[in-house]
PDB file of N, CA, C, O and CB in Angstrom:
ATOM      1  N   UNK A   1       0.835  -1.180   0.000  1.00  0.00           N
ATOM      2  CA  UNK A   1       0.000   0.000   0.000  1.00  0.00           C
ATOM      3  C   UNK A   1       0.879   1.243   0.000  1.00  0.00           C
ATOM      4  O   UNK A   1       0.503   2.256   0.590  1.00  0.00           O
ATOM      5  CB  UNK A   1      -0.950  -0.002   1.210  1.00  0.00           C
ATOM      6  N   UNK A   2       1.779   1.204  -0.501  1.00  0.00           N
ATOM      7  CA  UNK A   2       3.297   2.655  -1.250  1.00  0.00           C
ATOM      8  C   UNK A   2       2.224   3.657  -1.615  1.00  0.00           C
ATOM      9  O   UNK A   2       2.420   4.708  -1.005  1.00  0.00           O
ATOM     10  CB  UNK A   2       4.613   2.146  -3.271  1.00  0.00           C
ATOM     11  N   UNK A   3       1.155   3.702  -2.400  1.00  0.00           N
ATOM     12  CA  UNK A   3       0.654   4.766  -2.939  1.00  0.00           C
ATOM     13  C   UNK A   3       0.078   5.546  -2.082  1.00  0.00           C
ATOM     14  O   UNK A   3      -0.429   5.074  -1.065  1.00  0.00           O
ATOM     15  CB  UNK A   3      -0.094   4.518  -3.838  1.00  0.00           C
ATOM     16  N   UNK A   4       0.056   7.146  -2.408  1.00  0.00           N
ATOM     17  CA  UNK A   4      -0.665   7.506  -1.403  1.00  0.00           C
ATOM     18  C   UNK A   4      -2.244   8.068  -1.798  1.00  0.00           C
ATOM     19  O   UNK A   4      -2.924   7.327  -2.509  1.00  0.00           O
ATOM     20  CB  UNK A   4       0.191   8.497  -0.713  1.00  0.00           C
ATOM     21  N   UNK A   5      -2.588   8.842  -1.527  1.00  0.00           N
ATOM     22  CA  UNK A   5      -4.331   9.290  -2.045  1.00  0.00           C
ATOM     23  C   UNK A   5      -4.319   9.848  -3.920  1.00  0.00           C
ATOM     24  O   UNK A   5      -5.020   9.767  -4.929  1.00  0.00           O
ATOM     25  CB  UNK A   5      -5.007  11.150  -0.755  1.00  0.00           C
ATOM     26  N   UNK A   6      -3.044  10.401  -3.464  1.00  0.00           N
ATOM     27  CA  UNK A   6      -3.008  11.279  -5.253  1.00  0.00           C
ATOM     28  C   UNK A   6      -3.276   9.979  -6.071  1.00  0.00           C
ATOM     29  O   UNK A   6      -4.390   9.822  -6.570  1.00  0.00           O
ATOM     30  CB  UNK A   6      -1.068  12.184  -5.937  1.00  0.00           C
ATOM     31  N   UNK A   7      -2.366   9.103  -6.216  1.00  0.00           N
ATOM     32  CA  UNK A   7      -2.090   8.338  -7.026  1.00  0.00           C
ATOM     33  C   UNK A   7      -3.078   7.075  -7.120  1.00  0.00           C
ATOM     34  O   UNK A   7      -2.777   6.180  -7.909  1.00  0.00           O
ATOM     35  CB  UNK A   7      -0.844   8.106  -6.791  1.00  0.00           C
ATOM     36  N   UNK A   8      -4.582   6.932  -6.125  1.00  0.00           N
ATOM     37  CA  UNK A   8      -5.167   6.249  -6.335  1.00  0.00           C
ATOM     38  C   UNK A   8      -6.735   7.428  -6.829  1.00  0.00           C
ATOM     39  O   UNK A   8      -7.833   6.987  -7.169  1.00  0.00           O
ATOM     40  CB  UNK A   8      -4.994   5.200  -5.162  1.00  0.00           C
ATOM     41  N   UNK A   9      -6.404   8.757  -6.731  1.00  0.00           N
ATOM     42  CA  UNK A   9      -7.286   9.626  -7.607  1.00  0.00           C
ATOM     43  C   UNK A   9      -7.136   9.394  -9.145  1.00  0.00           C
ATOM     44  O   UNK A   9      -8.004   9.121  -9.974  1.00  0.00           O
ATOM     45  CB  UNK A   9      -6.970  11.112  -7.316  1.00  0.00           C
ATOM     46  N   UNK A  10      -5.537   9.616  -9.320  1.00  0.00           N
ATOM     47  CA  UNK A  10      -5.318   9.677 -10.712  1.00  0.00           C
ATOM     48  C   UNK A  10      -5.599   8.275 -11.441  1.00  0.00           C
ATOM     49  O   UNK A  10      -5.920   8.528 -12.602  1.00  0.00           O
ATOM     50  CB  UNK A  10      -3.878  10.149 -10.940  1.00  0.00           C
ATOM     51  N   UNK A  11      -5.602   7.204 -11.256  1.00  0.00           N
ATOM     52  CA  UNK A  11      -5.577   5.728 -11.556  1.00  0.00           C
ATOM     53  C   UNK A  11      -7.283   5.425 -11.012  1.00  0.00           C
ATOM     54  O   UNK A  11      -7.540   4.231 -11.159  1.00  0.00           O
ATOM     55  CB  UNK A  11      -4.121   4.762 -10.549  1.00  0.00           C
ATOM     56  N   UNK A  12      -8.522   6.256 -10.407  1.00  0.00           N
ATOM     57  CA  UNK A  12      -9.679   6.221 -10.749  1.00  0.00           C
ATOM     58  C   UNK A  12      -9.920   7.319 -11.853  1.00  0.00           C
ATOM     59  O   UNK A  12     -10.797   7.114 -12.692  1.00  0.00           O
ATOM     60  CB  UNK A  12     -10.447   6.304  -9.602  1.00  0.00           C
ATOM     61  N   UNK A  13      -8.992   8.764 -11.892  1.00  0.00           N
ATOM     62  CA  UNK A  13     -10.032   9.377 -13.297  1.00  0.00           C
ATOM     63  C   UNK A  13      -9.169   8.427 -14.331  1.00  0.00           C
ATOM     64  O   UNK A  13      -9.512   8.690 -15.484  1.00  0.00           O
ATOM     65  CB  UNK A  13      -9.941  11.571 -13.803  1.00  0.00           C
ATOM     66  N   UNK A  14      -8.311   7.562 -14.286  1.00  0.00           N
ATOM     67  CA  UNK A  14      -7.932   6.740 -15.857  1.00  0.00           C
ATOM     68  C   UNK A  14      -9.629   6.102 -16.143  1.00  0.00           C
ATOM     69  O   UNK A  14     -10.424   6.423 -17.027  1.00  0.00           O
ATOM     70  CB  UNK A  14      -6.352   5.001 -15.642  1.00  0.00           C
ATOM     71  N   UNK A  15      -9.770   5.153 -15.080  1.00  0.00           N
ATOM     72  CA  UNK A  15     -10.811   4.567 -14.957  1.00  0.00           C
ATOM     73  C   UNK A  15     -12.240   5.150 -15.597  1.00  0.00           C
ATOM     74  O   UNK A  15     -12.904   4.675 -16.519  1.00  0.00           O
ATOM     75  CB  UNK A  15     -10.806   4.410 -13.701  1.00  0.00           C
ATOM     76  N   UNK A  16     -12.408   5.965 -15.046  1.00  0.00           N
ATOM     77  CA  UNK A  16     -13.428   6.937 -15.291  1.00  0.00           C
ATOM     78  C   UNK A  16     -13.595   7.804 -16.745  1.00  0.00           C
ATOM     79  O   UNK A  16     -14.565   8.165 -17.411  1.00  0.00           O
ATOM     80  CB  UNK A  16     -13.218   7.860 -14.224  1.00  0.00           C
ATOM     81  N   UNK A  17     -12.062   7.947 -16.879  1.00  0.00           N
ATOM     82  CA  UNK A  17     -12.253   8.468 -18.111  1.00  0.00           C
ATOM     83  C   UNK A  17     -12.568   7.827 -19.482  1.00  0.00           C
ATOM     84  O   UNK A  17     -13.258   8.317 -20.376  1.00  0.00           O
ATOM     85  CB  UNK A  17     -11.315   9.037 -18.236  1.00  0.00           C
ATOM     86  N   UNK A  18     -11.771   6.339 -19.475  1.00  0.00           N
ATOM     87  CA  UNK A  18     -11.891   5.103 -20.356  1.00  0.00           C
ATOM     88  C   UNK A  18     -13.746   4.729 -20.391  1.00  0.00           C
ATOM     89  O   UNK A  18     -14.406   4.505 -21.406  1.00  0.00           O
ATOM     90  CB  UNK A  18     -10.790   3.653 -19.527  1.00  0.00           C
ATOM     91  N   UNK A  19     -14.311   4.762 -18.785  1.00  0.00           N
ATOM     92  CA  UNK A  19     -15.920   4.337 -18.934  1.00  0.00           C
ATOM     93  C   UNK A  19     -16.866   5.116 -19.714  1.00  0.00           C
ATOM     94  O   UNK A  19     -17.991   4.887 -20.159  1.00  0.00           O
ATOM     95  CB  UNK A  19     -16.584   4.323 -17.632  1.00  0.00           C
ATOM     96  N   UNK A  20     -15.777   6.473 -19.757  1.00  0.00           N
ATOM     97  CA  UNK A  20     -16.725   7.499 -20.314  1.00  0.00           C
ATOM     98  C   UNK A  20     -16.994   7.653 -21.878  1.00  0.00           C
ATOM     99  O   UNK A  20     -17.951   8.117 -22.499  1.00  0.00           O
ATOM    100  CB  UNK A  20     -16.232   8.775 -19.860  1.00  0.00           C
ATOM    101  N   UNK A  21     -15.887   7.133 -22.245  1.00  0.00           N
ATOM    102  CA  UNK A  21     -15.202   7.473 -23.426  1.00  0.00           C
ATOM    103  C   UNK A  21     -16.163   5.867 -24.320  1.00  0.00           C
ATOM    104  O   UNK A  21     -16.680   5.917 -25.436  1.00  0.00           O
ATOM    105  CB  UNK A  21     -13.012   7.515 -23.163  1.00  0.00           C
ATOM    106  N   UNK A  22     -16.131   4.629 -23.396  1.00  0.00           N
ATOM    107  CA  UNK A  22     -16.473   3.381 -24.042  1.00  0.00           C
ATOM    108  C   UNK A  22     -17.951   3.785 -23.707  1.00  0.00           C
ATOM    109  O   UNK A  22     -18.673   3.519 -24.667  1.00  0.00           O
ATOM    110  CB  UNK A  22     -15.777   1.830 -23.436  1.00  0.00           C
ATOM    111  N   UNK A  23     -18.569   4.287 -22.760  1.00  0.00           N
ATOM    112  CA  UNK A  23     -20.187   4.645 -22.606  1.00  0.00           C
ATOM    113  C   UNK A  23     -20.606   5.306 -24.107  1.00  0.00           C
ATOM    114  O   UNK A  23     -21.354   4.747 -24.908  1.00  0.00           O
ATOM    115  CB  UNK A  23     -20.507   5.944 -21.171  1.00  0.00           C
ATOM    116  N   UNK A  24     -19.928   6.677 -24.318  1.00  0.00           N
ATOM    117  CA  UNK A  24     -20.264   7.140 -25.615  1.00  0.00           C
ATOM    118  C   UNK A  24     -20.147   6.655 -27.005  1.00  0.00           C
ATOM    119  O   UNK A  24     -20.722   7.139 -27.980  1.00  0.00           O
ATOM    120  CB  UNK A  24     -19.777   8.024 -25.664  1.00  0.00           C
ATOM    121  N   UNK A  25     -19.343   5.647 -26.991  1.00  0.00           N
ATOM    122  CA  UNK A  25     -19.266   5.298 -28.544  1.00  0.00           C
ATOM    123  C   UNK A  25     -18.976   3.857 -28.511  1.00  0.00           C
ATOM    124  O   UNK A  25     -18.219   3.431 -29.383  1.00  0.00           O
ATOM    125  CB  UNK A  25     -18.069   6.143 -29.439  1.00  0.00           C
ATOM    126  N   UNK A  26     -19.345   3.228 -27.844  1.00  0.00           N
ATOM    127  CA  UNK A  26     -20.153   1.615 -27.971  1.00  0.00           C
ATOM    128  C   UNK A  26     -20.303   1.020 -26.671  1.00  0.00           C
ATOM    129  O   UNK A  26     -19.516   0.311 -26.044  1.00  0.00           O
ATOM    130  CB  UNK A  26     -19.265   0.397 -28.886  1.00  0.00           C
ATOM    131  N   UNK A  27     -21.867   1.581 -26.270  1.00  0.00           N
ATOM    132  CA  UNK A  27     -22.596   0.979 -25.078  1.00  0.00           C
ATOM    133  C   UNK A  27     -22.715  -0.303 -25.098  1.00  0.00           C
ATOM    134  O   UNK A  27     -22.770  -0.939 -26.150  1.00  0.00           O
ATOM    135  CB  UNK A  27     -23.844   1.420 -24.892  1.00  0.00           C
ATOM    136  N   UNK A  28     -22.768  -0.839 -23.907  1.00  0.00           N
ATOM    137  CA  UNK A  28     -22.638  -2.340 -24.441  1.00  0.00           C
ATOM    138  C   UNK A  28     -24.311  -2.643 -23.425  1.00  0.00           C
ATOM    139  O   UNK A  28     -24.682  -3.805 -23.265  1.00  0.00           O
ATOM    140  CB  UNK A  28     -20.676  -3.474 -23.808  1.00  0.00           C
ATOM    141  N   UNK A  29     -24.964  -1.719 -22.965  1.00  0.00           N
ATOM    142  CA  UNK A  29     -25.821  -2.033 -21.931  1.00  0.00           C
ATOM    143  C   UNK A  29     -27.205  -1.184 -22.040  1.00  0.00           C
ATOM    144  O   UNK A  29     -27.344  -0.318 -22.904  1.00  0.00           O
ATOM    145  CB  UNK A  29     -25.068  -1.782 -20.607  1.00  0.00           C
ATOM    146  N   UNK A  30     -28.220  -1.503 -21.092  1.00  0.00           N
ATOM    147  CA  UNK A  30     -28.738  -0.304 -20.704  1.00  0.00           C
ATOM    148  C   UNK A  30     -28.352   0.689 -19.757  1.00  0.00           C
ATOM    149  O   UNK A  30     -28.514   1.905 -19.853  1.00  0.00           O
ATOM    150  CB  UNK A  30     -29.677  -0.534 -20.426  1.00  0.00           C
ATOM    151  N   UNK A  31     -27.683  -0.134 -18.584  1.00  0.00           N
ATOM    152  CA  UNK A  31     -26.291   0.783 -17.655  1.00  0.00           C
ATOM    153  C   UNK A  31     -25.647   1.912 -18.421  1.00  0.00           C
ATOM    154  O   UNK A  31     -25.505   2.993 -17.851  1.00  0.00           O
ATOM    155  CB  UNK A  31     -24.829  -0.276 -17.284  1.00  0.00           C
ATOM    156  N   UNK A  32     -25.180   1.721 -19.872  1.00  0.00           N
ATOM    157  CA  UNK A  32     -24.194   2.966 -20.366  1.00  0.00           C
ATOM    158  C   UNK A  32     -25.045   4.149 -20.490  1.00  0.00           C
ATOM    159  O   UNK A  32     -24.531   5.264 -20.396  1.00  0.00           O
ATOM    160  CB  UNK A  32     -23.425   2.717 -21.876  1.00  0.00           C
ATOM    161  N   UNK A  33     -26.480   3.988 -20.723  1.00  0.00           N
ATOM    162  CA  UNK A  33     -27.430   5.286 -20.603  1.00  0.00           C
ATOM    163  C   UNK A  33     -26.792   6.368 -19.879  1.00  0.00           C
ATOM    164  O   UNK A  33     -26.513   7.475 -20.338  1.00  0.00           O
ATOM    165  CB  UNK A  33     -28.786   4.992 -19.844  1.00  0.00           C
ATOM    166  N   UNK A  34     -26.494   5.744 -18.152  1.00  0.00           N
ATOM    167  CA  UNK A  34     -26.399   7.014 -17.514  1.00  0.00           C
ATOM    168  C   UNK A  34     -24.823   7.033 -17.209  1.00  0.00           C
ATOM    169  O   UNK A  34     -24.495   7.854 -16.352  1.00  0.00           O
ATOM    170  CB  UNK A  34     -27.417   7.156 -16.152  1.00  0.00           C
ATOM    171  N   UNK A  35     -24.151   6.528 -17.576  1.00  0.00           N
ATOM    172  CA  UNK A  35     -22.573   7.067 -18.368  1.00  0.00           C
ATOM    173  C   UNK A  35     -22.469   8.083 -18.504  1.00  0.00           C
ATOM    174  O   UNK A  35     -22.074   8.734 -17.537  1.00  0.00           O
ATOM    175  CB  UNK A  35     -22.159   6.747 -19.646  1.00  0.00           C
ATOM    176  N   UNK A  36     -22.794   8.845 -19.903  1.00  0.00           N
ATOM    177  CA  UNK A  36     -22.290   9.992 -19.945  1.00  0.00           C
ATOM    178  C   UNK A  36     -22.925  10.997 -18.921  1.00  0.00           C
ATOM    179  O   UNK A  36     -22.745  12.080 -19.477  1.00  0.00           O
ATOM    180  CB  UNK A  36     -22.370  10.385 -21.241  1.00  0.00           C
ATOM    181  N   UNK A  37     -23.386  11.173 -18.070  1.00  0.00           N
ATOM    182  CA  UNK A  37     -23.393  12.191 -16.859  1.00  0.00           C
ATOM    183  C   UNK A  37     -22.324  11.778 -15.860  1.00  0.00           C
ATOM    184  O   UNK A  37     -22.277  10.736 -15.207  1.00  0.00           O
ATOM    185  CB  UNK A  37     -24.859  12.235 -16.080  1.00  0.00           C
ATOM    186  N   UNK A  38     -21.296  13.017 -15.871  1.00  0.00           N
ATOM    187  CA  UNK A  38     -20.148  12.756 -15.292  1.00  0.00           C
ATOM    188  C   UNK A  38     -20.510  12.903 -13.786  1.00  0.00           C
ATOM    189  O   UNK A  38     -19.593  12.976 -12.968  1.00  0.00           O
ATOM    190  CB  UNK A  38     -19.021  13.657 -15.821  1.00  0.00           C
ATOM    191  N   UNK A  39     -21.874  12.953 -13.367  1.00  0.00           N
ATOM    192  CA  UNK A  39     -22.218  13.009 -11.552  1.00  0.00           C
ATOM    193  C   UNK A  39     -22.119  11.488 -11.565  1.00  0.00           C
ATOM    194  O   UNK A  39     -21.590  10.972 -10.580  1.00  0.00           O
ATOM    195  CB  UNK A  39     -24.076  13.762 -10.817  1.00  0.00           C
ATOM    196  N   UNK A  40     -22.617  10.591 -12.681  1.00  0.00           N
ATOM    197  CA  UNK A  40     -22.267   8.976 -12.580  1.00  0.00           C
ATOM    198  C   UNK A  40     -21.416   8.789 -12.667  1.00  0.00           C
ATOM    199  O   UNK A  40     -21.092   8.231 -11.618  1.00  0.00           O
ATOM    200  CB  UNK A  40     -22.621   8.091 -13.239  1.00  0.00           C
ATOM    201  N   UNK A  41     -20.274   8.884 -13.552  1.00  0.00           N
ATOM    202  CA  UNK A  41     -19.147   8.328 -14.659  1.00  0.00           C
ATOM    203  C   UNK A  41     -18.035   8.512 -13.545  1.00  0.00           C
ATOM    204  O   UNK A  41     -17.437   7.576 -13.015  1.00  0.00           O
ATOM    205  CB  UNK A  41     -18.866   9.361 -16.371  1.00  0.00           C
ATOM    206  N   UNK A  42     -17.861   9.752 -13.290  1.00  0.00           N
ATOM    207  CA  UNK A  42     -16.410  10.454 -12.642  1.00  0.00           C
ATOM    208  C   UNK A  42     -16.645  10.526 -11.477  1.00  0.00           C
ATOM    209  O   UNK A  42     -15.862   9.772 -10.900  1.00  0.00           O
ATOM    210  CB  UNK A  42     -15.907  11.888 -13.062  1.00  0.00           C
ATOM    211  N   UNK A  43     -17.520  11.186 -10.545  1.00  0.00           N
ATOM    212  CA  UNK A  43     -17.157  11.474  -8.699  1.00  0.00           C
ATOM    213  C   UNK A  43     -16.827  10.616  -8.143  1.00  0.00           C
ATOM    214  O   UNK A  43     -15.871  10.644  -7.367  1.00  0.00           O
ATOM    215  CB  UNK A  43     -18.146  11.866  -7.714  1.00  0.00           C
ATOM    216  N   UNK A  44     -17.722   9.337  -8.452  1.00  0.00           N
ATOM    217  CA  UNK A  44     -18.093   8.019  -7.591  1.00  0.00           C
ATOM    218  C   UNK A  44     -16.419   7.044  -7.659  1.00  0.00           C
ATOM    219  O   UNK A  44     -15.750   6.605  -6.723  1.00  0.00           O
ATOM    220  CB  UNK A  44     -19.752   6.972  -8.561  1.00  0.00           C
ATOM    221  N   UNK A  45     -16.194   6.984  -9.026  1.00  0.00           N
ATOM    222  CA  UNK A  45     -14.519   6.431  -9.324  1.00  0.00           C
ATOM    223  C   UNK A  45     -13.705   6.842  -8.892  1.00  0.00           C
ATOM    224  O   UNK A  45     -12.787   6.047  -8.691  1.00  0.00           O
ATOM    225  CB  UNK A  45     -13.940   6.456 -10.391  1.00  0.00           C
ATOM    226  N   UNK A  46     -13.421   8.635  -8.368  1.00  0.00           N
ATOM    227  CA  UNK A  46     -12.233   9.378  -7.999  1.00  0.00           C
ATOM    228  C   UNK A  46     -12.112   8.984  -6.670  1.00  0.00           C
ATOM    229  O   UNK A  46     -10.999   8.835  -6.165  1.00  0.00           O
ATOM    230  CB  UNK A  46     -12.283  10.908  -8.184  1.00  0.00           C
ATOM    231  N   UNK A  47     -13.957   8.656  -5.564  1.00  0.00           N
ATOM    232  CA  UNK A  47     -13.697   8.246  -4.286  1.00  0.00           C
ATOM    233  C   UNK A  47     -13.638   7.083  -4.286  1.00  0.00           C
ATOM    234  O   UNK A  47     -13.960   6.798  -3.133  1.00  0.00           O
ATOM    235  CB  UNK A  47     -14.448   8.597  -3.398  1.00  0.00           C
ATOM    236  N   UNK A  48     -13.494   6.420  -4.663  1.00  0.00           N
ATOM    237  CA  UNK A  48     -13.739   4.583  -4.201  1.00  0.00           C
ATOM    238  C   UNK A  48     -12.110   4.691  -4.024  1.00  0.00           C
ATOM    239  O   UNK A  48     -11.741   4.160  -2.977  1.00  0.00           O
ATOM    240  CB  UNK A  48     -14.542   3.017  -5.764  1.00  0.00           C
ATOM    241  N   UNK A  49     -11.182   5.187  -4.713  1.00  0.00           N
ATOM    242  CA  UNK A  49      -9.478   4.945  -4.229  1.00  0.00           C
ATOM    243  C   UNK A  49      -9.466   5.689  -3.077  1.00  0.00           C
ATOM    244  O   UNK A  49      -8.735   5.228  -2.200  1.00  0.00           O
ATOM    245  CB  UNK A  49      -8.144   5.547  -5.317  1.00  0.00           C
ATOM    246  N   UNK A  50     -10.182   6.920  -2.754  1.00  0.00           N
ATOM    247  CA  UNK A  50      -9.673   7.468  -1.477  1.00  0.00           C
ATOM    248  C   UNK A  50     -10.182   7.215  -0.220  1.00  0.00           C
ATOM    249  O   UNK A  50      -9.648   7.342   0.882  1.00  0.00           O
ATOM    250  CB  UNK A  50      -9.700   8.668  -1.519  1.00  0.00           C
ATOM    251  N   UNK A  51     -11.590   6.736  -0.616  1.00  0.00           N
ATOM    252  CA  UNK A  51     -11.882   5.670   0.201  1.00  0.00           C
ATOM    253  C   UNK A  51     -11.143   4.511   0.752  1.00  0.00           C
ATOM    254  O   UNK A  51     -10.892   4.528   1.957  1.00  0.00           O
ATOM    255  CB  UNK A  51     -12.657   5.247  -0.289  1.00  0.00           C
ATOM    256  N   UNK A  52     -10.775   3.538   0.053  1.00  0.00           N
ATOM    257  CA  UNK A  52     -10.132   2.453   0.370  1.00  0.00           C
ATOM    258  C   UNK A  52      -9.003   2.878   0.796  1.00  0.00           C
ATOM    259  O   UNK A  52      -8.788   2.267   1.843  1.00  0.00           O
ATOM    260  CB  UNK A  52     -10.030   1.560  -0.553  1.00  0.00           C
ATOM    261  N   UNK A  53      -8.081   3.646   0.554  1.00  0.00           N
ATOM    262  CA  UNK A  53      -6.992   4.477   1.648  1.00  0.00           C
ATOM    263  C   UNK A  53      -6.902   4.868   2.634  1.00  0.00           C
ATOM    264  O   UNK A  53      -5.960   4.687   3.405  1.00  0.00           O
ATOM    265  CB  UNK A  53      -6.651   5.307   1.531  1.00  0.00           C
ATOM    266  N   UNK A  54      -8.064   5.612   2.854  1.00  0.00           N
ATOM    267  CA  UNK A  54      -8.197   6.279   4.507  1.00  0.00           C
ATOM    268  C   UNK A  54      -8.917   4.820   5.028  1.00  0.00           C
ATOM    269  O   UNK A  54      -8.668   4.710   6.228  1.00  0.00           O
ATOM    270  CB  UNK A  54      -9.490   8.100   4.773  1.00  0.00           C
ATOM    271  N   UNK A  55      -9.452   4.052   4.705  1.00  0.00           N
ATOM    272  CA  UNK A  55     -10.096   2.932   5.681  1.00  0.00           C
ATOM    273  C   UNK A  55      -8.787   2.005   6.074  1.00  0.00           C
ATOM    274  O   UNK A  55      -8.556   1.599   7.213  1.00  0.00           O
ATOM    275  CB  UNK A  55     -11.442   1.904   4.821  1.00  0.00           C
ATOM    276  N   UNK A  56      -7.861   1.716   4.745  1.00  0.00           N
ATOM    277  CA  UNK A  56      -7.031   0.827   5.384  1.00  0.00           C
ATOM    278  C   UNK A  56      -5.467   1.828   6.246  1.00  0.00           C
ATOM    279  O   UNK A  56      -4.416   1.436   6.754  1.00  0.00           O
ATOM    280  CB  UNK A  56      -6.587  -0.384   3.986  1.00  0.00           C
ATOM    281  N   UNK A  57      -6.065   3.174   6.032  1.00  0.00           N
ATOM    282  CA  UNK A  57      -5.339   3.467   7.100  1.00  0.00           C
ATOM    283  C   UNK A  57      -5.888   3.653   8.680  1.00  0.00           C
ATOM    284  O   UNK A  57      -5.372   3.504   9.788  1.00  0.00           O
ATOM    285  CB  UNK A  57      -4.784   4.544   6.680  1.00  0.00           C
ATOM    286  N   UNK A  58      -6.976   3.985   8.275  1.00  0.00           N
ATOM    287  CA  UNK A  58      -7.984   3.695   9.956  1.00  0.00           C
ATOM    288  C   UNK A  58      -7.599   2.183  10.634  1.00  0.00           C
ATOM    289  O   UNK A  58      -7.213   2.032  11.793  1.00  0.00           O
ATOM    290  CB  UNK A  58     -10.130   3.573   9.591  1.00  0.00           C
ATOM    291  N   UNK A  59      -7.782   1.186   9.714  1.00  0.00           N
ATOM    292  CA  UNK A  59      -7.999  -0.140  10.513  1.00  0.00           C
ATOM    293  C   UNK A  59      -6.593  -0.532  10.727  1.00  0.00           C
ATOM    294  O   UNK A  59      -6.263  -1.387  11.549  1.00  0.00           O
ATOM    295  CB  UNK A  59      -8.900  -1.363   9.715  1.00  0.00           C
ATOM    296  N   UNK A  60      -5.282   0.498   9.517  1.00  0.00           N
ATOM    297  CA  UNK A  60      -3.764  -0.226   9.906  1.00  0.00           C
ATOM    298  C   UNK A  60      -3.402   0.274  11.334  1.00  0.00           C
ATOM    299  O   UNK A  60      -2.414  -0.288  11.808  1.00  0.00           O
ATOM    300  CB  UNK A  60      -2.381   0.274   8.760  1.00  0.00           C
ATOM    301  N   UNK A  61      -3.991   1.207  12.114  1.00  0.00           N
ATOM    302  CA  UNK A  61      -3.532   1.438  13.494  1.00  0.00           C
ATOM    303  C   UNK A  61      -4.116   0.384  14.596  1.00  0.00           C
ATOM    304  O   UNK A  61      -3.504   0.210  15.650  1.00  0.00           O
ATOM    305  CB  UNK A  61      -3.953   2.904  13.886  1.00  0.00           C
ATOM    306  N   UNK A  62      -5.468  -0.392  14.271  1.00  0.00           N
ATOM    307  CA  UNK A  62      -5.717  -1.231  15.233  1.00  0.00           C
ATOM    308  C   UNK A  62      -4.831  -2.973  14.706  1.00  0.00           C
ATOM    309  O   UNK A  62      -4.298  -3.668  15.570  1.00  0.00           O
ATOM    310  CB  UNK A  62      -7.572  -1.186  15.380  1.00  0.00           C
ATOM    311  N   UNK A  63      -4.845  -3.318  13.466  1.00  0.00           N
ATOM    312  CA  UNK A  63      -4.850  -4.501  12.976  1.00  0.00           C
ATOM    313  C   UNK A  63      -4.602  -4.133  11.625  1.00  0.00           C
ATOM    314  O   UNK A  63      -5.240  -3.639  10.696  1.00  0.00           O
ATOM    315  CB  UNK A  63      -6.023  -5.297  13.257  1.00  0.00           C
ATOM    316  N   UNK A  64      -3.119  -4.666  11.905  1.00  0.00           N
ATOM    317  CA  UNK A  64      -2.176  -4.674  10.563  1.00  0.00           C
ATOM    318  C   UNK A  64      -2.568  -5.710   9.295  1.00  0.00           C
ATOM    319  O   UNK A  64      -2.887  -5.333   8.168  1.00  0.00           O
ATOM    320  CB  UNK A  64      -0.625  -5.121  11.056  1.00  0.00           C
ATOM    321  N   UNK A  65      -2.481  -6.932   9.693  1.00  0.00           N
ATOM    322  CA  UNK A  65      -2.616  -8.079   8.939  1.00  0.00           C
ATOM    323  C   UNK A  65      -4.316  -8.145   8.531  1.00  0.00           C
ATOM    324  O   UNK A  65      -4.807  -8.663   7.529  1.00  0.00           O
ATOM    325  CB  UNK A  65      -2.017  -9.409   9.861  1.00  0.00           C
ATOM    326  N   UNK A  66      -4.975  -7.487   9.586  1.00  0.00           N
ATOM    327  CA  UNK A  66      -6.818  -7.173   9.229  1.00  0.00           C
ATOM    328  C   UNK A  66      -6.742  -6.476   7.918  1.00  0.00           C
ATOM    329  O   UNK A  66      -7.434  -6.942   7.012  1.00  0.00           O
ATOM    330  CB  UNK A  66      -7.810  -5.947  10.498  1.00  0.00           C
ATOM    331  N   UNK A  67      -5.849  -5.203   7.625  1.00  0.00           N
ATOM    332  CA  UNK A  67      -5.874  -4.353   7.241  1.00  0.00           C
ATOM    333  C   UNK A  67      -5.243  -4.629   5.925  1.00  0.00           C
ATOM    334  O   UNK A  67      -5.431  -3.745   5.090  1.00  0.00           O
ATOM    335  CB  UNK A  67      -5.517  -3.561   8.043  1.00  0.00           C
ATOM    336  N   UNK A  68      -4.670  -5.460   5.618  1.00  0.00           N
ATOM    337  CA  UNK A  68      -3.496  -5.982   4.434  1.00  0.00           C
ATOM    338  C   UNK A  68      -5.006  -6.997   3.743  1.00  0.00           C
ATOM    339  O   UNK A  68      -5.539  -6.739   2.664  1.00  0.00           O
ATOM    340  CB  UNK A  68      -1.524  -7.245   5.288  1.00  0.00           C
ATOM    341  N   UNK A  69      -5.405  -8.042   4.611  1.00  0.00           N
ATOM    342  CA  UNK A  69      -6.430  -8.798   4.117  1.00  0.00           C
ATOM    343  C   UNK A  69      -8.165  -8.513   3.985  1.00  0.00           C
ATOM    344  O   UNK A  69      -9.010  -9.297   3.551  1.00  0.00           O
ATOM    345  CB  UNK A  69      -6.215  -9.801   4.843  1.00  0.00           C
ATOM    346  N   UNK A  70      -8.386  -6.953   4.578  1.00  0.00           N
ATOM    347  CA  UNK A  70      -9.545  -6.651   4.030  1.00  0.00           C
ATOM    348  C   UNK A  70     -10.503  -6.899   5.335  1.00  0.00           C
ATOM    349  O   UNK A  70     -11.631  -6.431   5.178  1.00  0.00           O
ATOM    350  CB  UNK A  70      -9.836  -7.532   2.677  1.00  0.00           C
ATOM    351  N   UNK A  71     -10.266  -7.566   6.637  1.00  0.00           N
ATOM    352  CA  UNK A  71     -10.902  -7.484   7.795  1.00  0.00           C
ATOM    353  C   UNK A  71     -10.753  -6.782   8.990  1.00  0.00           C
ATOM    354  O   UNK A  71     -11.557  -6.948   9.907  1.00  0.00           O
ATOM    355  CB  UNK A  71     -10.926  -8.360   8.075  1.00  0.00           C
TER     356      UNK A  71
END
């Protein structure tokens, strides 16, 4: 877990930007509908990395090995 918050922002807008880009010019779903609204596409992707950072830094002060394996 080397990375710190930046670098799991930048590696969700890759994410985000690729969903956006494959939403507009070959949907594969009825899901890609709400794709191109970037309140769907982009906010939700930029937090899910900074999320999972600050949690496994919350739980690495009680339980290290919890915290490496997700409990």
């Amino acid at each position: 877990m080397g990375e710190g918050p930046l670098v799991r922002v930048i590696i969700g807008a890759l994410f985000c930007i690729f969903s956006l880009i494959q939403a507009n010019i070959a949907p594969t779903g009825p899901g890609d509908l709400l794709f191109p609204d970037p309140l769907v596409s982009i906010f939700p992707r930029l937090f899910i990395g900074l999320t999972a950072y600050y949690l496994y830094v919350l739980v690495k002060r009680w339980n290290k090995i919890g915290a490496l394996t997700g409990f």
